[in-house]
ZAMARGU-4260 file (C-alpha; in steps of 0.2 Angstrom, whole numbers, plus 5000, padded with zeros to 4 digits):
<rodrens>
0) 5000/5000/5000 | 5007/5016/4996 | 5012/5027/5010 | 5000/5041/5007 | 4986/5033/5007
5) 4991/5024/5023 | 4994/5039/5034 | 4978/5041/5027 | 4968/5029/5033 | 4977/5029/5050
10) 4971/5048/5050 | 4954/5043/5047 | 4955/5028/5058 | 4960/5039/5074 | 4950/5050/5070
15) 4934/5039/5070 | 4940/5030/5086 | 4940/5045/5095 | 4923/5051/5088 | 4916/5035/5097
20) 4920/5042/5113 | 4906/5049/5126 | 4908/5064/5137 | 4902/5068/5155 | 4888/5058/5161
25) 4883/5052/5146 | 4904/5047/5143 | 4917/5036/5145 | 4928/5046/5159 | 4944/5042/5149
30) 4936/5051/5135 | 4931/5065/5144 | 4948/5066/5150 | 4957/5068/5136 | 4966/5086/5135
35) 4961/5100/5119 | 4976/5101/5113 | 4975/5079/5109 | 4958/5084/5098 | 4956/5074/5082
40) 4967/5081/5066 | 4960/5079/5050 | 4941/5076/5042 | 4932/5063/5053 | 4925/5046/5045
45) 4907/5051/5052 | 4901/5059/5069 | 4887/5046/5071 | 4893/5038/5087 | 4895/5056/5097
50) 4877/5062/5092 | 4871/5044/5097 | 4879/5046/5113 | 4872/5066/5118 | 4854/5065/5109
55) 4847/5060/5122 | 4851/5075/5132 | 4844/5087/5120 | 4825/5092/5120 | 4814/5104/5108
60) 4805/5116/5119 | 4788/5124/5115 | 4783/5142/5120 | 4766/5150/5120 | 4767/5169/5125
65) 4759/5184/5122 | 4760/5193/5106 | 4753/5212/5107 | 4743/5218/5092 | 4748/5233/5086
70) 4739/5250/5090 | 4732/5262/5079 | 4743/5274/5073 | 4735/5292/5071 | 4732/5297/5052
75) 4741/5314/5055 | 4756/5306/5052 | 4757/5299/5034 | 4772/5289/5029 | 4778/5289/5045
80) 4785/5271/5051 | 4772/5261/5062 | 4779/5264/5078 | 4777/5248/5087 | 4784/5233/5076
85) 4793/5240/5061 | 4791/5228/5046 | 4799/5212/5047 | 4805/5216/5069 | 4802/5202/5081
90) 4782/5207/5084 | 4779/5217/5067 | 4775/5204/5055 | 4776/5214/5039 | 4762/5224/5045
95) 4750/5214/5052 | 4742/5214/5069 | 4748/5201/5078 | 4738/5186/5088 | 4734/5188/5104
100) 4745/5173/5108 | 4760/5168/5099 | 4768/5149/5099 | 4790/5150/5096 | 4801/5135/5095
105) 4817/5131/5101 | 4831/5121/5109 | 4838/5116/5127 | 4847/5102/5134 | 4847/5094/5151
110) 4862/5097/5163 | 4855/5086/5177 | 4850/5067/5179 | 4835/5079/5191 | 4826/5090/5177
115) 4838/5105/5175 | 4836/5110/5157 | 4846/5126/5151 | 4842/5136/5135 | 4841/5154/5128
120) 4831/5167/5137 | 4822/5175/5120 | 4815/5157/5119 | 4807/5159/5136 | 4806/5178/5138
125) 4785/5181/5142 | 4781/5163/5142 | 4762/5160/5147 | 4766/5141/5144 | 4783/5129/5142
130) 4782/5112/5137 | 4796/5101/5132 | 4796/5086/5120 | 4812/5076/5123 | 4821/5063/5112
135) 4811/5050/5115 | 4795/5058/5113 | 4787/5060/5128 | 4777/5080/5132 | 4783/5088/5149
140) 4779/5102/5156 | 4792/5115/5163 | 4791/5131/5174 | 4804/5142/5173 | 4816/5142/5186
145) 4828/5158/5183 | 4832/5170/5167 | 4846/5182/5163 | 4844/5192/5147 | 4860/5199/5150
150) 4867/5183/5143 | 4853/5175/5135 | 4852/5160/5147 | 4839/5152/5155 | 4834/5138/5164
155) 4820/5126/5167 | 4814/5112/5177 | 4805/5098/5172 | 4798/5084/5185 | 4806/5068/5185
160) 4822/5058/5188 | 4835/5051/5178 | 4836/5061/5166 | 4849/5058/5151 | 4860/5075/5154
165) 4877/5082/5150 | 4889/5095/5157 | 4897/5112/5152 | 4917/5109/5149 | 4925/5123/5157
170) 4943/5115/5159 | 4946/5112/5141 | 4941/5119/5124 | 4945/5117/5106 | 4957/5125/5095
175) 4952/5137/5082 | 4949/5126/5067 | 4944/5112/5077 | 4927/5102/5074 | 4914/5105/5081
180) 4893/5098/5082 | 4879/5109/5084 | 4861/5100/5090 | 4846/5109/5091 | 4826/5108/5084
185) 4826/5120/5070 | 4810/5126/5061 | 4801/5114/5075 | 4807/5099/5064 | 4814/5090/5080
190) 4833/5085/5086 | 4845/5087/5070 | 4865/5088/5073 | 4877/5099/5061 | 4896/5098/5061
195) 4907/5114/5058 | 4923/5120/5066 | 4928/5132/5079 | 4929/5149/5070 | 4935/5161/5083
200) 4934/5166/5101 | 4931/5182/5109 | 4917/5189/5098 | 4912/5207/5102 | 4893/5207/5095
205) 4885/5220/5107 | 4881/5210/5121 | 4889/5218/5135 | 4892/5204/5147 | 4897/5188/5134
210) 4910/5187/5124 | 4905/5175/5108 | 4911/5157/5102 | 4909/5158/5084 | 4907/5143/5075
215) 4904/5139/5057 | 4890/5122/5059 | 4873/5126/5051 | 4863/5136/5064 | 4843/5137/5058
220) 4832/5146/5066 | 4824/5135/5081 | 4841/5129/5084 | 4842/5143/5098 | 4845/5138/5116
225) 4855/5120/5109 | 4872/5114/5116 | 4888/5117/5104 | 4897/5100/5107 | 4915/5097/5104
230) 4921/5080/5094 | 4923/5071/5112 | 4905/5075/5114 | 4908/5089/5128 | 4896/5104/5129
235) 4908/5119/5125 | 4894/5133/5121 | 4877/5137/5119 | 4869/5142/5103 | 4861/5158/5104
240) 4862/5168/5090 | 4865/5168/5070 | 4870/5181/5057 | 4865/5182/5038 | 4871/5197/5028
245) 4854/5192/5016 | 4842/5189/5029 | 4840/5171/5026 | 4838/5158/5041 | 4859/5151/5040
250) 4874/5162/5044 | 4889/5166/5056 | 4884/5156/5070 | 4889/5159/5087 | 4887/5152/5103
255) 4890/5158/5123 | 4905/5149/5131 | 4903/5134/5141 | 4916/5144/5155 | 4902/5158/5157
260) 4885/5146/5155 | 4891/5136/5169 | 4890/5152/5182 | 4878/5158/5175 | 4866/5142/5175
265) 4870/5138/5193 | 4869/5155/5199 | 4850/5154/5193 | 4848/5135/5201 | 4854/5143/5218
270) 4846/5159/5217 | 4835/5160/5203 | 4843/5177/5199 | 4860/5185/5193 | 4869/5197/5204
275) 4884/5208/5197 | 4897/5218/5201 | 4893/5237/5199 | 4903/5251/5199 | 4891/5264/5191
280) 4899/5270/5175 | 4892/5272/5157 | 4906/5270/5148 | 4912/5267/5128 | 4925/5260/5118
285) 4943/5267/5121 | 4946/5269/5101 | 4960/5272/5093 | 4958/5291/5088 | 4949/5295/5105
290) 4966/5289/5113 | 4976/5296/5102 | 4967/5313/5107 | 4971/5311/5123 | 4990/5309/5121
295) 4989/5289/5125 | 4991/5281/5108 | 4993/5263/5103 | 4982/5260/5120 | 4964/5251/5123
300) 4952/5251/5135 | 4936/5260/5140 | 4932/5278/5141 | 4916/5284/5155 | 4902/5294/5146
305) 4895/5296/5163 | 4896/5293/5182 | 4880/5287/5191 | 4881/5300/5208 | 4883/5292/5223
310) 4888/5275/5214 | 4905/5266/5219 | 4916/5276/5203 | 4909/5291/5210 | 4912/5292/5229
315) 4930/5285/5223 | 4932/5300/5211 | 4928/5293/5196 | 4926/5306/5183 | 4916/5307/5163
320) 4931/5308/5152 | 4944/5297/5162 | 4951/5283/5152 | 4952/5266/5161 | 4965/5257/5157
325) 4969/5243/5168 | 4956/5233/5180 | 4967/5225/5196 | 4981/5225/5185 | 4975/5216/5171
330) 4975/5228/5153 | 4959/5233/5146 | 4952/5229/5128 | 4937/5235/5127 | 4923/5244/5137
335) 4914/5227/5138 | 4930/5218/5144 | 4928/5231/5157 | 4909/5228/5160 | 4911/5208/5161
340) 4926/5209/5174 | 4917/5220/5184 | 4900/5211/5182 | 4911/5195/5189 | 4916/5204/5204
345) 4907/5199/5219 | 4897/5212/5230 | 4912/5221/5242 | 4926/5214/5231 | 4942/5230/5229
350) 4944/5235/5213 | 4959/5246/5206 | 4956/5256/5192 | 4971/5264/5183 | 4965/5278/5172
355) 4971/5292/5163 | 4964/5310/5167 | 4972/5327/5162 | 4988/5318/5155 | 4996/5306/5167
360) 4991/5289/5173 | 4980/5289/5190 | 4977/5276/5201 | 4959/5273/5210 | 4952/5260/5219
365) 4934/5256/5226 | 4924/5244/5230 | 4912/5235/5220 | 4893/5237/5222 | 4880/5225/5217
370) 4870/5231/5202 | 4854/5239/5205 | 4845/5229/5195 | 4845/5214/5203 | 4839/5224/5219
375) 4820/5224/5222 | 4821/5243/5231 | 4817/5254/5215 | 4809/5243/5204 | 4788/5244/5201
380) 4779/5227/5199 | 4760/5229/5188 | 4753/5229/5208 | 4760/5243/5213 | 4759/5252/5195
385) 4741/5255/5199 | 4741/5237/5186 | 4746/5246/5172 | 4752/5229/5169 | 4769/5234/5167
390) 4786/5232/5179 | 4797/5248/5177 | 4814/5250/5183 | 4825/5266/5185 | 4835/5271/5167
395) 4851/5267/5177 | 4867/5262/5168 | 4864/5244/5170 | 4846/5247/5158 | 4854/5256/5146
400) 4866/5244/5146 | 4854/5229/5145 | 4841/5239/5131 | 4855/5246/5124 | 4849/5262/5127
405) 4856/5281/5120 | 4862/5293/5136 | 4850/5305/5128 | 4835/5294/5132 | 4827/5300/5150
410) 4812/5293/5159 | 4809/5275/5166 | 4813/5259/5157 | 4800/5245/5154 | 4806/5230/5161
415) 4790/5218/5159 | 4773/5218/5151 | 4760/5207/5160 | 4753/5197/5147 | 4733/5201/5143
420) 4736/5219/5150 | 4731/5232/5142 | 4749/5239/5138 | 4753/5221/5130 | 4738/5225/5117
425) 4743/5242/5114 | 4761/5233/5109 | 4772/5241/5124 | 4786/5230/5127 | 4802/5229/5137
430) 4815/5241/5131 | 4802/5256/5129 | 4806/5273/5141 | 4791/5281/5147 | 4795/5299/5149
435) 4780/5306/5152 | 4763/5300/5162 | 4746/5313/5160 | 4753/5331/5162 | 4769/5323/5172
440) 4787/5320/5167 | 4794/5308/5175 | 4812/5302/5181 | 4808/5286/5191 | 4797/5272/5194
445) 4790/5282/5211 | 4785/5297/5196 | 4774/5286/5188 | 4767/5278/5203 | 4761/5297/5208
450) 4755/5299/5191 | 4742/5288/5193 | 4737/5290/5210 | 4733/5307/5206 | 4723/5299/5188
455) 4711/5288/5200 | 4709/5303/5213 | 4702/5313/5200 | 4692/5299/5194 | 4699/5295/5177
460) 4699/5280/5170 | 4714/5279/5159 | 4730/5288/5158 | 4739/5297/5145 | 4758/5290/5144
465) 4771/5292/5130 | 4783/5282/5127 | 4801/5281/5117 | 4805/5267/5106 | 4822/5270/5093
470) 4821/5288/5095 | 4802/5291/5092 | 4790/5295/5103 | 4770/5291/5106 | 4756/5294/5116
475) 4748/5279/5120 | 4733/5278/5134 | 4733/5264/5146 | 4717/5259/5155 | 4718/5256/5174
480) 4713/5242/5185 | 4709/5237/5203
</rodrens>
């Protein structure tokens, strides 16, 4: 046999025999041992015997939630864009009005023998209703256990035992190039496996508090919440998010690192909630020419729009046009390297800062604060709203953050819509600012809550609010309830 096509086969041949083996619970443990850099070279004979081991551990999950119709727009306004749900956004639908309930499809996979399913929170988000179909067939019905939009991740429970489940590997991770398997439910067709390789890692796509696996396996639509496996069958990532320059359903794929989905995930188990470091800073990118301005070329890092008074930067003298370079030593990229190291930071923890102000390097240090929104104090549930049916939260750093809101936008940010309100039907949704409520500007969620006690003690049985969306603004009135 001619040598080429030996090492040929041999290639293939290690290359399948690796394949065969199992990861985590669902794996043999010599398999899950083996190190990243040991991951199989060359194109491997079939990926048959990985998917057959982690299927099972993967399950299609069915959403019904609620799907506000859009109001009428007033005819004084010709031309102008339909203000809730442009053409073709998540509720707009090419223009026309929505159901009053809406059913979404996508992925998860159990990461516990006792029910634990993890998968994205825009599968979940407003959920009146969650079942899950696993491999085998069977209907369950989950609750939600915890969400985080600020990663995308969420987590169910289903009842039961012995559940087929995997686990995140956070100790190893494959190369750039490596192969790699995504497994999800796309277009509600149920469980389906592509293969890729790893593309890159550390992708900046605006999401302040995750920095992206990208990966080049098929990602359709549906395939949202479903676990990025590596060719030992490990979960490295979870698959949140796609990209097509045309529009269509398959592009860039990218998934949220196994490291960051593990914390997250148990955080939510324990707690059912995310807390975060704070320091109370808006801040942007450290670009080249904005460095180069300030006399610091060739350096990144993050420079502060603006200093949230009586928040940790500012009692430690934290100014609007310092740069911050450094974080406990450690060289900045990027604002949102900034914002995720500080988001990891516990409650308390010190932090040293070394920034540049009026042309020389300074050196502060605080302690971190925990994120006011995971604090109840400050936030309005739809009881104490007067059940406007809505949950309203300061526009604070952390929401503009989260909504990606402008510094120009000013009010109180919606949180939560209460499905069946009437602010659902009139298309409000998380993200919007309210600004104004009847005659009454309004700065904070204590602003709207006396806006509408004085409404009721005047006897009125609706208020006039309006509401920012992408720099446009509307009135909208919202009836209110007992």
């Amino acid at each position: 046999m001619p040598k080429r096509q030996s090492r040929l086969l041999c290639s293939v041949a290690l290359a399948a025999a690796l394949a065969a083996g199992g990861v985590g619970p669902l794996t043999a443990p010599a398999a899950a041992a083996q190190p990243a850099r040991n991951l199989p070279a060359g194109v491997p004979s079939s990926f048959a015997d990985i998917v057959q081991r982690v299927a099972p551990a993967v399950v299609s999950i069915d959403v019904t939630r609620s799907a506000p119709a859009r109001p009428n727009l007033p005819q004084l306004f010709p031309g102008f864009p339909f203000f809730f749900g442009f053409p073709g956004s998540p509720d707009g639908n090419n223009g026309t009005p929505s159901l009053p309930n809406a059913r979404v499809s996508g992925s998860g996979f159990f990461i516990t023998p006792t029910g634990y399913i993890v998968t994205n929170n825009h599968v979940v988000e407003n959920a009146t209703k969650v079942s899950v179909r696993t491999n085998e067939g069977r209907e369950l019905e989950a609750r939600v256990i915890g969400r985080d939009p600020l990663t995308d991740l969420a987590v169910l429970k289903v009842e039961g035992s012995n559940f087929p489940y995997v686990t995140f590997e956070t100790n190893a991770r494959p190369r750039v190039g490596d192969w790699v398997i995504a497994m999800g439910n796309p277009f509600g067709l149920g469980g389906t496996a592509t293969s890729g390789i790893v593309s890159a890692y550390g992708r900046d796509i605006g999401e302040a508090y995750v920095d992206y696996l990208q990966i080049d396996a098929p990602i359709n639509r549906g395939n949202s919440g479903g676990p990025t496996f590596d060719v030992y069958g490990r979960v490295i990532g979870v698959n949140t998010a796609i990209f097509s320059p045309s529009g269509g359903s398959v592009g860039i794929g990218f998934a949220i690192p196994a490291e960051i989905a593990d914390r997250i995930t148990k955080q939510l188990i324990s707690g059912g909630s995310i807390v975060r470091g704070y320091i109370g800073a808006m801040v942007q990118n450290l670009t080249p020419e904005i460095a180069e301005s300030l006399g610091i070329p060739g350096r990144k890092g993050a420079l502060v729009a603006e200093v949230t008074p009586g928040g940790p930067g500012d009692l430690a003298g934290l100014r609007a046009g310092d740069a911050i370079l450094s974080l406990n030593g450690q060289e900045l990229t990027s604002s949102s390297d900034l914002t995720r190291r500080v988001g990891a930071a516990r409650e308390g923890d010190r932090l040293r800062l070394e920034i540049w102000r009026e042309g020389r390097r300074q050196t502060l240090e605080l302690r971190a604060g925990r994120r006011p929104a995971d604090d109840a104090p400050g936030v309005v549930n739809p009881a104490d709203a007067a059940s406007l049916g809505l949950t309203l939260r300061p526009l604070d750093q952390a929401a503009r953050t989260q909504y990606r809101l402008p510094a120009t936008a000013r009010g109180v940010v919606i949180d939560a819509v209460s499905p069946g309100s009437d602010a659902a039907e009139k298309g409000l949704r998380a993200g919007d600012v309210i600004d104004r409520v009847g005659e009454r500007s309004v700065a904070a969620p204590a602003d709207v809550r006396e806006a509408i006690d004085a409404a009721r003690r005047q006897g009125r049985p609706s208020v006039l609010v309006r509401v920012w969306r992408e720099g446009r603004s509307l009135f909208v009135p919202l009836r209110l309830t007992s």
